[in-house]
mmCIF file as gemmi writes it, N, C-alpha and C atoms, coordinates in Angstrom:
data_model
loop_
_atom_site.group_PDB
_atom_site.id
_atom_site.type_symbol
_atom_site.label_atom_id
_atom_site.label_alt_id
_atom_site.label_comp_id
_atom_site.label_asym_id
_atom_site.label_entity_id
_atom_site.label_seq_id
_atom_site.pdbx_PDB_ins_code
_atom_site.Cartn_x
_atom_site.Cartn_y
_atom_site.Cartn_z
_atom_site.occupancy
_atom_site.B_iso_or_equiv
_atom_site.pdbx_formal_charge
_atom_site.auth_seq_id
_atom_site.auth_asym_id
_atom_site.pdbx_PDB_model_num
ATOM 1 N N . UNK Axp A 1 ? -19.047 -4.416 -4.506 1 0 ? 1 A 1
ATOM 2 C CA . UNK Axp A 1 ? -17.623 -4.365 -4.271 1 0 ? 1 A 1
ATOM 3 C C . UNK Axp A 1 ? -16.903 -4.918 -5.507 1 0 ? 1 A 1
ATOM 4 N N . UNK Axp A 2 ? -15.629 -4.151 -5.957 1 0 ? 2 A 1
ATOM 5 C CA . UNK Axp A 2 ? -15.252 -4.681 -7.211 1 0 ? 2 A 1
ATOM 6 C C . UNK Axp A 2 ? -13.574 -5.779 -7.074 1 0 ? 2 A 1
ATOM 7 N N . UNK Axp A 3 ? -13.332 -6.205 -7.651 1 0 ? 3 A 1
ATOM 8 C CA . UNK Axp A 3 ? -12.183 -7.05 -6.95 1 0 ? 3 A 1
ATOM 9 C C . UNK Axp A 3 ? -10.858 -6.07 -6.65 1 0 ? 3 A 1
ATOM 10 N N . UNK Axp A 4 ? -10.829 -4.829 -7.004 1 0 ? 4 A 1
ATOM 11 C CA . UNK Axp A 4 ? -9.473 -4.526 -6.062 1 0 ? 4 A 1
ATOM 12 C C . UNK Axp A 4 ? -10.232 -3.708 -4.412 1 0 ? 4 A 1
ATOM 13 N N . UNK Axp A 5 ? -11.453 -3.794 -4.189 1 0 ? 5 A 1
ATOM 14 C CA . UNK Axp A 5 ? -11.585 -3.275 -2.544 1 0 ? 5 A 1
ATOM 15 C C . UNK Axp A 5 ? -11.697 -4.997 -2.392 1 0 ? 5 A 1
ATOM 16 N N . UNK Axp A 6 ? -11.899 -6.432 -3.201 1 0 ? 6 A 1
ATOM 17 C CA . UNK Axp A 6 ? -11.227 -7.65 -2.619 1 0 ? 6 A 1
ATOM 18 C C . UNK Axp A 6 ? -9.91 -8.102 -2.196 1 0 ? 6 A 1
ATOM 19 N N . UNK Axp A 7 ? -9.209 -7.314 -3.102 1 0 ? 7 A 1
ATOM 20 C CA . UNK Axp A 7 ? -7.945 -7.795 -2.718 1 0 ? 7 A 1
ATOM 21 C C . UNK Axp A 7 ? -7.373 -7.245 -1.955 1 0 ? 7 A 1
ATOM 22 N N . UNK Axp A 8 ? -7.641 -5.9 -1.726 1 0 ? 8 A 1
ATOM 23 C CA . UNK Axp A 8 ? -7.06 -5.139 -1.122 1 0 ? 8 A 1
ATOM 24 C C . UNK Axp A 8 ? -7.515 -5.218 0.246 1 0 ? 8 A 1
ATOM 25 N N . UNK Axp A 9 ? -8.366 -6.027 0.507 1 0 ? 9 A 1
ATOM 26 C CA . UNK Axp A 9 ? -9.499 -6.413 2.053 1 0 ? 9 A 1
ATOM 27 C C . UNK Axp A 9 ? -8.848 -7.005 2.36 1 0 ? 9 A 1
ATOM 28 N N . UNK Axp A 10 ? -7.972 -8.692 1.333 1 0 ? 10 A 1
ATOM 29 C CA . UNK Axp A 10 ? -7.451 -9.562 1.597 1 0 ? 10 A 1
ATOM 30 C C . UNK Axp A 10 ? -6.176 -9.404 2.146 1 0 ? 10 A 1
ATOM 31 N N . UNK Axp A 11 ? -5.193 -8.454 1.638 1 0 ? 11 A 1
ATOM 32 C CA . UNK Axp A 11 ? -3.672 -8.386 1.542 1 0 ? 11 A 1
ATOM 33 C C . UNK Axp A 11 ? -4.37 -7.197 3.39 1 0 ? 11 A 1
ATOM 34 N N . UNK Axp A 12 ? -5.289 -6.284 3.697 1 0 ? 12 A 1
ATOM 35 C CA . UNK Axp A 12 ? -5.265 -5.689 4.568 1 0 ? 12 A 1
ATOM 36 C C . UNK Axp A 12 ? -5.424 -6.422 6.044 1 0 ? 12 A 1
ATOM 37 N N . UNK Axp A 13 ? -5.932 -7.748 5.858 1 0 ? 13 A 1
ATOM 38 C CA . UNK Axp A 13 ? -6.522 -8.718 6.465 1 0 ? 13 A 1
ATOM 39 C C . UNK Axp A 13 ? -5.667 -9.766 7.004 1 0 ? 13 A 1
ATOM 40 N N . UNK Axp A 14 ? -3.918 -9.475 6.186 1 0 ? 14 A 1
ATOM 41 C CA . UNK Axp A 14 ? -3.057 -9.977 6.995 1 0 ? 14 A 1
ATOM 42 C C . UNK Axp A 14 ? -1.846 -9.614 7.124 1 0 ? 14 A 1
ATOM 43 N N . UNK Axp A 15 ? -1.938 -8.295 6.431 1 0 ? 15 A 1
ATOM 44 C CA . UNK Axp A 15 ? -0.816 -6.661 7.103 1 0 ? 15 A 1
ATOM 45 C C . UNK Axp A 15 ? 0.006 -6.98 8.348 1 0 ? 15 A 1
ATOM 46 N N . UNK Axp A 16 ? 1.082 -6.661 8.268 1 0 ? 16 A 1
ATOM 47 C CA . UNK Axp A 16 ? 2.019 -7.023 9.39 1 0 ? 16 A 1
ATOM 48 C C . UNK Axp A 16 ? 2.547 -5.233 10.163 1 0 ? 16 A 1
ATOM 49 N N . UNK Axp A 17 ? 2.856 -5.401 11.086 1 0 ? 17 A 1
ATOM 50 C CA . UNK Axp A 17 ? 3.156 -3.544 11.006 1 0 ? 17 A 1
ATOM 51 C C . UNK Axp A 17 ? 3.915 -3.297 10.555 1 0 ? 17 A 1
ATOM 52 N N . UNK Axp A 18 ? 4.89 -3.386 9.661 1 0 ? 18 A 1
ATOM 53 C CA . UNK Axp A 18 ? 6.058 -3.599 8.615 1 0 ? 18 A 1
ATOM 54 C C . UNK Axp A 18 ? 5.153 -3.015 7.083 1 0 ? 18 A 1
ATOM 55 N N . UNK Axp A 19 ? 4.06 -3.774 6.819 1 0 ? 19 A 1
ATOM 56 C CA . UNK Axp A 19 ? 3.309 -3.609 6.252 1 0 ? 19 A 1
ATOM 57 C C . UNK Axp A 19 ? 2.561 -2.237 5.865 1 0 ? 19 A 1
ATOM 58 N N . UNK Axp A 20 ? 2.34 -1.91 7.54 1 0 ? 20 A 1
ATOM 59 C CA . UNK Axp A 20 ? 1.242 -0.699 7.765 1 0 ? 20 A 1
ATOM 60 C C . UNK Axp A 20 ? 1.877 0.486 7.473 1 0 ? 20 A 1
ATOM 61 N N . UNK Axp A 21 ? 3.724 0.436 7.912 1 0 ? 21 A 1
ATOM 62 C CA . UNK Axp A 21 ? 4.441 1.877 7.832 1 0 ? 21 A 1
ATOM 63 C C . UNK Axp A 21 ? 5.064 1.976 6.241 1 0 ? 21 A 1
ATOM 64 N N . UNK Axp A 22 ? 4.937 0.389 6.037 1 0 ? 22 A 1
ATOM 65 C CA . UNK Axp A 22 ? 5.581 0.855 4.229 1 0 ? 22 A 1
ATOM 66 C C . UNK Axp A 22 ? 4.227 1.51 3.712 1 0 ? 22 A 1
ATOM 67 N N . UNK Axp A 23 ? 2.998 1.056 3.936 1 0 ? 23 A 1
ATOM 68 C CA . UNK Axp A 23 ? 1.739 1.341 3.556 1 0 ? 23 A 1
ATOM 69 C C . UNK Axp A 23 ? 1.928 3.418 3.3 1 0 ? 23 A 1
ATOM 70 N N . UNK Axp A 24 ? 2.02 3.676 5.129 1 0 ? 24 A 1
ATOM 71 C CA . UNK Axp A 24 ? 1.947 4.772 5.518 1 0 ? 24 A 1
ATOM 72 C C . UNK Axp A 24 ? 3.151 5.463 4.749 1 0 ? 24 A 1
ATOM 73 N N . UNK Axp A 25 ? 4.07 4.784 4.337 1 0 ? 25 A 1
ATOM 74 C CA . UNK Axp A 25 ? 5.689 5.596 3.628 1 0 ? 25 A 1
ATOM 75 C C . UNK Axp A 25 ? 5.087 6.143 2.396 1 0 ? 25 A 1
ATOM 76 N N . UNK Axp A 26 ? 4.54 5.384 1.847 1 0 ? 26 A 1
ATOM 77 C CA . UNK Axp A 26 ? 3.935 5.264 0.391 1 0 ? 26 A 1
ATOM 78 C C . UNK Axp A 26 ? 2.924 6.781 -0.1 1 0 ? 26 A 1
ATOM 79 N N . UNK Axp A 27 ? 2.073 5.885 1.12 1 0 ? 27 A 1
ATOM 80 C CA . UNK Axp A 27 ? 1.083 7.19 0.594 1 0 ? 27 A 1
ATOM 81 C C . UNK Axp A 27 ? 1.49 8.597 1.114 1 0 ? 27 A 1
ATOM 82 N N . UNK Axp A 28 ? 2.252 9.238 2.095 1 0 ? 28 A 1
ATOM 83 C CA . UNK Axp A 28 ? 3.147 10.478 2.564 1 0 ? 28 A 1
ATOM 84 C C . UNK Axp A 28 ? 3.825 10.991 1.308 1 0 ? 28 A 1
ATOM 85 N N . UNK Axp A 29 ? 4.691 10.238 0.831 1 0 ? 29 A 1
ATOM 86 C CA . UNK Axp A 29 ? 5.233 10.745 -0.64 1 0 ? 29 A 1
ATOM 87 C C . UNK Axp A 29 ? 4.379 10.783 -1.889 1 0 ? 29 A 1
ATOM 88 N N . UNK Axp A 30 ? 3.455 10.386 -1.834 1 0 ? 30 A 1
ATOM 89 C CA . UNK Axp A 30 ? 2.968 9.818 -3.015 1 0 ? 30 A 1
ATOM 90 C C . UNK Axp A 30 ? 1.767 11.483 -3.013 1 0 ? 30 A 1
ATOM 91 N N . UNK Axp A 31 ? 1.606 11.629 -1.784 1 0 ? 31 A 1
ATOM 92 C CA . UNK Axp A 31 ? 0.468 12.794 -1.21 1 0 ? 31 A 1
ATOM 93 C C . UNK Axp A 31 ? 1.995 14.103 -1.698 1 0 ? 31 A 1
ATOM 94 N N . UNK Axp A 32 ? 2.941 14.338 -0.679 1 0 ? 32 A 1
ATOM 95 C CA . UNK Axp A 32 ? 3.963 14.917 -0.896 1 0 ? 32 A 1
ATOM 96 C C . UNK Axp A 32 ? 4.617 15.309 -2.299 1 0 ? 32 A 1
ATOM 97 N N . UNK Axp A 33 ? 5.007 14.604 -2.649 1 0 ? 33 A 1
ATOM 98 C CA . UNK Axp A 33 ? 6.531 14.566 -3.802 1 0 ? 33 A 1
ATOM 99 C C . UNK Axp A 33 ? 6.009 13.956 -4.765 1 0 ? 33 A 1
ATOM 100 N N . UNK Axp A 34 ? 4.717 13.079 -5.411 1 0 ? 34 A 1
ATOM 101 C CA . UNK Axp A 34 ? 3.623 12.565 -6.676 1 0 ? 34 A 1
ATOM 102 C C . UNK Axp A 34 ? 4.353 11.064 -6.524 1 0 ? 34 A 1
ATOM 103 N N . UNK Axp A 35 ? 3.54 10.611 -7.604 1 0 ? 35 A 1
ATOM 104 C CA . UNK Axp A 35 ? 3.432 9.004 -7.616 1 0 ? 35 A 1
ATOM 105 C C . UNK Axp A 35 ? 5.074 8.113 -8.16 1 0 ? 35 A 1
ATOM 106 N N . UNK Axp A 36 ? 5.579 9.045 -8.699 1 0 ? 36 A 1
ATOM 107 C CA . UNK Axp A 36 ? 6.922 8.599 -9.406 1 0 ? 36 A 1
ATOM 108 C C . UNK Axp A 36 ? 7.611 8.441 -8.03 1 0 ? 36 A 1
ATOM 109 N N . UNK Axp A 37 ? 7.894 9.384 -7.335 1 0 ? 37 A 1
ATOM 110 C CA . UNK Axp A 37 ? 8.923 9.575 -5.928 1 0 ? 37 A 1
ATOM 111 C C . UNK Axp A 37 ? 8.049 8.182 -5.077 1 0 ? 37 A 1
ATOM 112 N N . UNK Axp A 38 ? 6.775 8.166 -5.293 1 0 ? 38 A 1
ATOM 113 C CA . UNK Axp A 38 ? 6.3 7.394 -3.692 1 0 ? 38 A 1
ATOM 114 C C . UNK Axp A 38 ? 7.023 5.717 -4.6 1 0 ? 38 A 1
ATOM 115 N N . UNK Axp A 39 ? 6.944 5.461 -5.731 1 0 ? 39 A 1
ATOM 116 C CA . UNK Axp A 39 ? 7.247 4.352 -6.08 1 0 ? 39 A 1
ATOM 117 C C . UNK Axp A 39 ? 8.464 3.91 -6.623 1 0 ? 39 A 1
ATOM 118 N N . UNK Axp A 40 ? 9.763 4.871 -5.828 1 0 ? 40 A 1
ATOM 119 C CA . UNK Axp A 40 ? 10.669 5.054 -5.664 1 0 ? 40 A 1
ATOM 120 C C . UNK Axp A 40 ? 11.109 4.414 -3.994 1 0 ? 40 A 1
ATOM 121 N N . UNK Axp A 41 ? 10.07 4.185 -3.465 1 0 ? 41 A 1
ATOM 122 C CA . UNK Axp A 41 ? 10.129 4.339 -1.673 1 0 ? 41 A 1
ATOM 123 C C . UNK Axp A 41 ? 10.823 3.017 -1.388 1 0 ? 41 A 1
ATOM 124 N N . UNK Axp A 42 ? 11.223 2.999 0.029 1 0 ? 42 A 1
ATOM 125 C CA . UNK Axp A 42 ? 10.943 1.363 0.078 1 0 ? 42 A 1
ATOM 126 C C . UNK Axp A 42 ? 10.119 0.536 0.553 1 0 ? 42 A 1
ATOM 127 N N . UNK Axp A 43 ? 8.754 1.535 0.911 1 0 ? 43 A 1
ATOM 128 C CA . UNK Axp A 43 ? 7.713 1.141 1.432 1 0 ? 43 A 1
ATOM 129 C C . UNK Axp A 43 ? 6.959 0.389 0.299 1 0 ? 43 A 1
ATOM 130 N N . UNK Axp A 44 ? 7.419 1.261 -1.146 1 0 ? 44 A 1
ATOM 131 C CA . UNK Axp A 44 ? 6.691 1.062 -1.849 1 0 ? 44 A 1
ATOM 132 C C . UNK Axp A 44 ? 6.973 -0.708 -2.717 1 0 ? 44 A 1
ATOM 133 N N . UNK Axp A 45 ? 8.576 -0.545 -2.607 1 0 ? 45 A 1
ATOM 134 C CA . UNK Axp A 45 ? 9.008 -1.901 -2.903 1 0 ? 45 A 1
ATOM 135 C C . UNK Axp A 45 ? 8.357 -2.935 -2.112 1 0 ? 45 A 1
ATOM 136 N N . UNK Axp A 46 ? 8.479 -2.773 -0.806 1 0 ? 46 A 1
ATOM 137 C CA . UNK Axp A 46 ? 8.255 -3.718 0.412 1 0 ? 46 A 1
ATOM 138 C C . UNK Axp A 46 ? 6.94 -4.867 0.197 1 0 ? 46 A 1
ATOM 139 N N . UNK Axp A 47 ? 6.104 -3.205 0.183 1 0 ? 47 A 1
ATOM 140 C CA . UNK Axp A 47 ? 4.572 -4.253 -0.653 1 0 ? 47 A 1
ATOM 141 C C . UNK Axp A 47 ? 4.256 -4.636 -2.207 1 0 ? 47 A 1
ATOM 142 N N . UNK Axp A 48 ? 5.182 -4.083 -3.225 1 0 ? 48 A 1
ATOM 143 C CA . UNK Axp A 48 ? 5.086 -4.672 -4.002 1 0 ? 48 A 1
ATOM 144 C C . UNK Axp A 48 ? 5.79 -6.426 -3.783 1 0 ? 48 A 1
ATOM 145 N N . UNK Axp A 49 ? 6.724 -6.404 -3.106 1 0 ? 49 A 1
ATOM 146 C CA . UNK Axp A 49 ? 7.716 -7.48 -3.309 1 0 ? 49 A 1
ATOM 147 C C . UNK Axp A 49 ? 6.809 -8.746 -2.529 1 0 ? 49 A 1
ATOM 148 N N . UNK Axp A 50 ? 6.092 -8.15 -1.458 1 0 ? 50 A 1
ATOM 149 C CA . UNK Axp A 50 ? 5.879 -9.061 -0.538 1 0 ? 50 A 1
ATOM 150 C C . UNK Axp A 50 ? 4.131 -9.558 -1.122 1 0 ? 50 A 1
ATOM 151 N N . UNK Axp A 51 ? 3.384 -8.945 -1.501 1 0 ? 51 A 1
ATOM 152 C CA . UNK Axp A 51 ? 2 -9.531 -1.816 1 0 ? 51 A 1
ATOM 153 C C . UNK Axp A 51 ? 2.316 -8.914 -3.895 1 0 ? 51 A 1
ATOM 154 N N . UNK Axp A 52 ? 3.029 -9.235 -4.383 1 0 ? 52 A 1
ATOM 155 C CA . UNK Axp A 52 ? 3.533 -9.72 -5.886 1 0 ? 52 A 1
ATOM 156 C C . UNK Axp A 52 ? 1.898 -8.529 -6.409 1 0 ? 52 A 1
ATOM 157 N N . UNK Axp A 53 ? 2.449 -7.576 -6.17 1 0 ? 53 A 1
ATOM 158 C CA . UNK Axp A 53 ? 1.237 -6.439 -6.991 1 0 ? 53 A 1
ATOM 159 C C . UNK Axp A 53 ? 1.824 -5.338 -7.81 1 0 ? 53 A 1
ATOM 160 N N . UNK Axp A 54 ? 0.998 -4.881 -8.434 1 0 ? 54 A 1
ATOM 161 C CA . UNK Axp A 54 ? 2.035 -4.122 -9.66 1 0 ? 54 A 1
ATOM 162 C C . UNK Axp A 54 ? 1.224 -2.591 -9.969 1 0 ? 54 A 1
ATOM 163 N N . UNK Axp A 55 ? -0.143 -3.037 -9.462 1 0 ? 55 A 1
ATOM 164 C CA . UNK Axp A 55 ? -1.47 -1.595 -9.551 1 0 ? 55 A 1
ATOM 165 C C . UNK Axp A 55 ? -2.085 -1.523 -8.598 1 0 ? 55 A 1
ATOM 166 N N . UNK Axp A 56 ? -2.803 -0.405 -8.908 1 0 ? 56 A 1
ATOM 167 C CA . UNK Axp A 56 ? -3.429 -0.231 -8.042 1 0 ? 56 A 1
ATOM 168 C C . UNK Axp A 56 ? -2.831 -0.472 -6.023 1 0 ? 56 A 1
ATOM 169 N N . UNK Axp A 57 ? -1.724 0.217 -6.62 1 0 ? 57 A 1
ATOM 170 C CA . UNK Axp A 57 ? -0.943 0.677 -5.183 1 0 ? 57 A 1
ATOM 171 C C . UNK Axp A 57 ? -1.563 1.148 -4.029 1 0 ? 57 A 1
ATOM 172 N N . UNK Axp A 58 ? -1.876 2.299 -4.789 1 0 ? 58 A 1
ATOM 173 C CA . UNK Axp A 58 ? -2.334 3.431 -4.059 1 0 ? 58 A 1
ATOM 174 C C . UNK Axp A 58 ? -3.714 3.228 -2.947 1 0 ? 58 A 1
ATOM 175 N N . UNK Axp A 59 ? -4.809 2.162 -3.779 1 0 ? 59 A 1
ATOM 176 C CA . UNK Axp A 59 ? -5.844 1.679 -3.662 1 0 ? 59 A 1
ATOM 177 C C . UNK Axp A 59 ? -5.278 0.637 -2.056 1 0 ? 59 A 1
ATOM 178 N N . UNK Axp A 60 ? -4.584 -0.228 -2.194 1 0 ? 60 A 1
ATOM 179 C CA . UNK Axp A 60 ? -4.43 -1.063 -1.636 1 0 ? 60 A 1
ATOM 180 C C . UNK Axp A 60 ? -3.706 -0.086 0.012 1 0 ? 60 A 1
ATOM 181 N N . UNK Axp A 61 ? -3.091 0.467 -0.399 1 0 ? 61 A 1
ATOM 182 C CA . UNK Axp A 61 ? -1.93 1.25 0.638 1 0 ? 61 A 1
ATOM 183 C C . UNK Axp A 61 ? -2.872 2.067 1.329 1 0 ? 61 A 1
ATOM 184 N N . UNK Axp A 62 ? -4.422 2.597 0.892 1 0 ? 62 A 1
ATOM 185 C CA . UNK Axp A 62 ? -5.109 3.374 1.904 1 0 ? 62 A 1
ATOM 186 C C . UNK Axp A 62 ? -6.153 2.498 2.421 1 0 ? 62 A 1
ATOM 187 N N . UNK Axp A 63 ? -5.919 1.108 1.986 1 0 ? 63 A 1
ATOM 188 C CA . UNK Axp A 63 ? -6.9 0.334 2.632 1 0 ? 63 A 1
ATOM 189 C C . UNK Axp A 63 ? -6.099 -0.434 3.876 1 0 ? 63 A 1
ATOM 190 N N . UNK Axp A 64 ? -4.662 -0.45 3.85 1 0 ? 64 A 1
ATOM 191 C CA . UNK Axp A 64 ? -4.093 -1.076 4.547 1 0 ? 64 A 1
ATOM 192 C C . UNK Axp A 64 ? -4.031 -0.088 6.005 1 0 ? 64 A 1
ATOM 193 N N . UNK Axp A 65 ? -3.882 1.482 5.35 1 0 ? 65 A 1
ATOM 194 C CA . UNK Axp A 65 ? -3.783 2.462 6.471 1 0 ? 65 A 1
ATOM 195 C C . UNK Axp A 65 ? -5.32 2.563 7.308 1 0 ? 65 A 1
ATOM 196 N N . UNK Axp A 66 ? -6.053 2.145 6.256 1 0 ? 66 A 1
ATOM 197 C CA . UNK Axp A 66 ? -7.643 2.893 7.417 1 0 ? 66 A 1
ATOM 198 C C . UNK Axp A 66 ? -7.815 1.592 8.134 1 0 ? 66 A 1
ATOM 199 N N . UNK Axp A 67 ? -7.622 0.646 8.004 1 0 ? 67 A 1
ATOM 200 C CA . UNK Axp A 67 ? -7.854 -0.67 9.179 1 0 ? 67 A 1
ATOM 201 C C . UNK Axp A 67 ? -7.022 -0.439 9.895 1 0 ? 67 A 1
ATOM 202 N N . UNK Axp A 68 ? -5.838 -0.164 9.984 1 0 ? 68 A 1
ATOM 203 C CA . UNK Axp A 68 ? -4.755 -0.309 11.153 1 0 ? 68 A 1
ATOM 204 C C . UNK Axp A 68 ? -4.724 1.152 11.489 1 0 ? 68 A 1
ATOM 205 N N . UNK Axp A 69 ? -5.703 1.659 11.579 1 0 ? 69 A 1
ATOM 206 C CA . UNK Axp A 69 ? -5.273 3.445 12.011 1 0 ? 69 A 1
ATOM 207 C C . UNK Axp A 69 ? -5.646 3.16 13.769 1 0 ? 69 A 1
């Protein structure tokens, strides 16, 4: 395991459902409309603002969706 499926275990490990739908906002556009529009979102702000991350978005946002599915 390399440290972003750690961190991303960690930040998934105490996801709020606030969390799970900015998660889910993120990756819809990001799948949809490409990576510029999804990090435009405010899903996408939400989790940057709230667990202070800057990469590896994308990584983190489908780890947050497959635990809480």
């Amino acid at each position: 395991m390399n440290a972003i499926d750690t961190v991303a275990r960690e930040i998934s490990a105490e996801a709020t459902p606030l969390d799970v739908a900015a998660a889910r906002q993120f990756l819809d556009v990001n799948t949809d409309e490409g990576r510029a529009a999804a990090m435009r979102t405010s899903g996408a702000g939400h989790l940057i603002r709230k667990y202070k991350i800057n990469r590896n978005l994308s990584a983190i946002a489908r780890r947050i969706v497959a635990d809480h599915a």
